[in-house]
N, C-alpha and C positions, 0 to 999 in steps of 0.2 A: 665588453668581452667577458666580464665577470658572472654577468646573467647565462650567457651563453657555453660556460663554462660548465654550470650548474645542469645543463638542460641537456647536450649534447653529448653522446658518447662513440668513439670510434671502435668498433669490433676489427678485433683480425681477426678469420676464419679456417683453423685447421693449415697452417702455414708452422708445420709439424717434420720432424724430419722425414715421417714414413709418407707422405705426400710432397714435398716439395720437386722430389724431384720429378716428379709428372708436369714441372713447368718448362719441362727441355735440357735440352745441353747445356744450354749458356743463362743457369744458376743464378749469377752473379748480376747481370742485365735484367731479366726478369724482374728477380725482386725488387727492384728501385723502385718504381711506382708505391710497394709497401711501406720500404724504409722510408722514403721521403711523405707517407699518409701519416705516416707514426711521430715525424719527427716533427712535421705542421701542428697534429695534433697537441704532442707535448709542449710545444711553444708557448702555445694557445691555450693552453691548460686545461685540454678538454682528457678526459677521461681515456684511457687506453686500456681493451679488454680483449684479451686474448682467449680465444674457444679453442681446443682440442677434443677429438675424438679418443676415447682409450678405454679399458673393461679390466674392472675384478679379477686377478687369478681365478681360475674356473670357470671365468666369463657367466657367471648366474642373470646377466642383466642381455644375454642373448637368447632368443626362443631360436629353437629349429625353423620353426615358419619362416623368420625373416630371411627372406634371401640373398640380402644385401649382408648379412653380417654373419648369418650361419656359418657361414665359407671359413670367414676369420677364425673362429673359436676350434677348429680342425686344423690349422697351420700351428697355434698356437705362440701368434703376433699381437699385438695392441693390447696389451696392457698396459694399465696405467705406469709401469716401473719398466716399461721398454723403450730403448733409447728410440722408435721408430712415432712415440704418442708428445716426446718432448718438442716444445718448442724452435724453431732451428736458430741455429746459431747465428746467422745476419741479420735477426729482426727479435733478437733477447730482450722479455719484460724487464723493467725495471720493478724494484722492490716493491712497491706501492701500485704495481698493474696485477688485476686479478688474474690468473691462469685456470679458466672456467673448464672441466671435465664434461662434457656431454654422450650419451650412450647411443644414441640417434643421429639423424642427418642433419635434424634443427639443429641449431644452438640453444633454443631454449627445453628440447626434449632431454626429461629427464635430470638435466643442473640445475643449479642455484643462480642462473642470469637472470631472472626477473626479480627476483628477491632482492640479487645487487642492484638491480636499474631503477627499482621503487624507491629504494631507501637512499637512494643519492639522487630522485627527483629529475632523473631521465627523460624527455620525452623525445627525443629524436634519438634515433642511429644509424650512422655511416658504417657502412659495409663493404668490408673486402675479403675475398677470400678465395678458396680453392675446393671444391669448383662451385662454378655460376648455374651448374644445373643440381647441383645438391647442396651444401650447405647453405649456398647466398639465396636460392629459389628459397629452402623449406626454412630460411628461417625469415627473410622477407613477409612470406606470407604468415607463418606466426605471426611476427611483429603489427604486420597489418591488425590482421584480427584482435591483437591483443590493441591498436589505436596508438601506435606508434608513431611519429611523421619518421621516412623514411628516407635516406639517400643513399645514393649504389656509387660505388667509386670501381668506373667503367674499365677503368687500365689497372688496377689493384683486384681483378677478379679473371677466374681464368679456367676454362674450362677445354678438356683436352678436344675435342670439338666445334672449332669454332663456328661454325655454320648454329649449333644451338646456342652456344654464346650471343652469337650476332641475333640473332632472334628473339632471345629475353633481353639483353638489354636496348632494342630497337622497338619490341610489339609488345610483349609481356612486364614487364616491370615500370615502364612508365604508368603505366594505371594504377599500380599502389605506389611507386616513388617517383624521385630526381633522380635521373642518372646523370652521373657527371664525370668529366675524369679528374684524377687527384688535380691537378694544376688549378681547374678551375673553381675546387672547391675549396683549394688554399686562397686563392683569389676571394672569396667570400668568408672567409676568417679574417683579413686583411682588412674589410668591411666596416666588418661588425664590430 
């Protein structure tokens, strides 16, 4: 467990207050599959790292072209010190969990997550997150690219669509990862 310790790290993905609630009414149900990846996790002693989306007062880290974020920086939402980029309150880091800033849809675009995942000798990441057609796609396939081994935690990912949900983690993500859902990848913590 100790080796595996060292080598594994669990991402929670944009599970922020200005996103959560795009996971429905019932808030509260939803998230379990999170809490209970988080709390396996920490059991286990594997690394827990929390990614958020947020921007600069003045938003200088948004171009007009991007269409997905232009929109933002004219509402004058998500910035880093807006209660909508913080963490939500059912699934709070502890002290010693990084709260990664990212500018983009990756997790690794634009922050300091590969720097931290070098330096504590990462090679695997467990992935949950909000949603499964933006953050868990673009940063899977980062991660790929960057020679990652990769697992998708199937019921801890969620995308307002589920028809494209069902599609990436049924066609598109088995070819760079394991998809698994949280249970049975506590089950192989349990293991090892």
């Amino acid at each position: 467990m100790q080796n595996q310790s060292k080598k594994t790290a669990l991402l929670v993905m944009d599970l922020q207050n200005g996103i959560v609630p795009h996971l429905g009414e019932n808030i509260e149900e939803a998230i379990i599959p999170y809490q209970k990846a988080v709390k396996a996790a920490r059991e286990h002693a594997l690394p827990v790292i929390f990614i958020r989306v947020g921007f600069s007062e003045g938003y200088p880290e948004i171009s007009p072209k991007n269409k997905a974020f232009s929109a933002i920086s004219k509402y004058g939402a998500m910035t880093v010190h807006d209660k909508a980029t913080q963490i939500h309150e059912s699934i709070q880091p502890e002290g010693n969990e990084p709260v990664i800033t990212k500018y983009r849809v990756s997790a690794f675009c634009g922050s300091n997550l590969e720097v931290i995942l070098r330096s504590q000798q990462i090679e695997t990441l467990v992935l949950s997150g909000i949603a499964t057609s933006g953050v868990v796609l673009s940063t899977l396939r980062e991660a790929a690219d960057k020679d990652f081994e990769i697992k998708v935690l199937e019921d801890a990912c969620f995308d307002s669509d589920p028809e494209v949900h069902r599609v990436l983690m049924e066609k598109v993500f088995p070819r760079q990862a394991d998809v698994l859902t949280v249970q049975s990848w506590i089950a192989t913590l349990k293991i090892n």
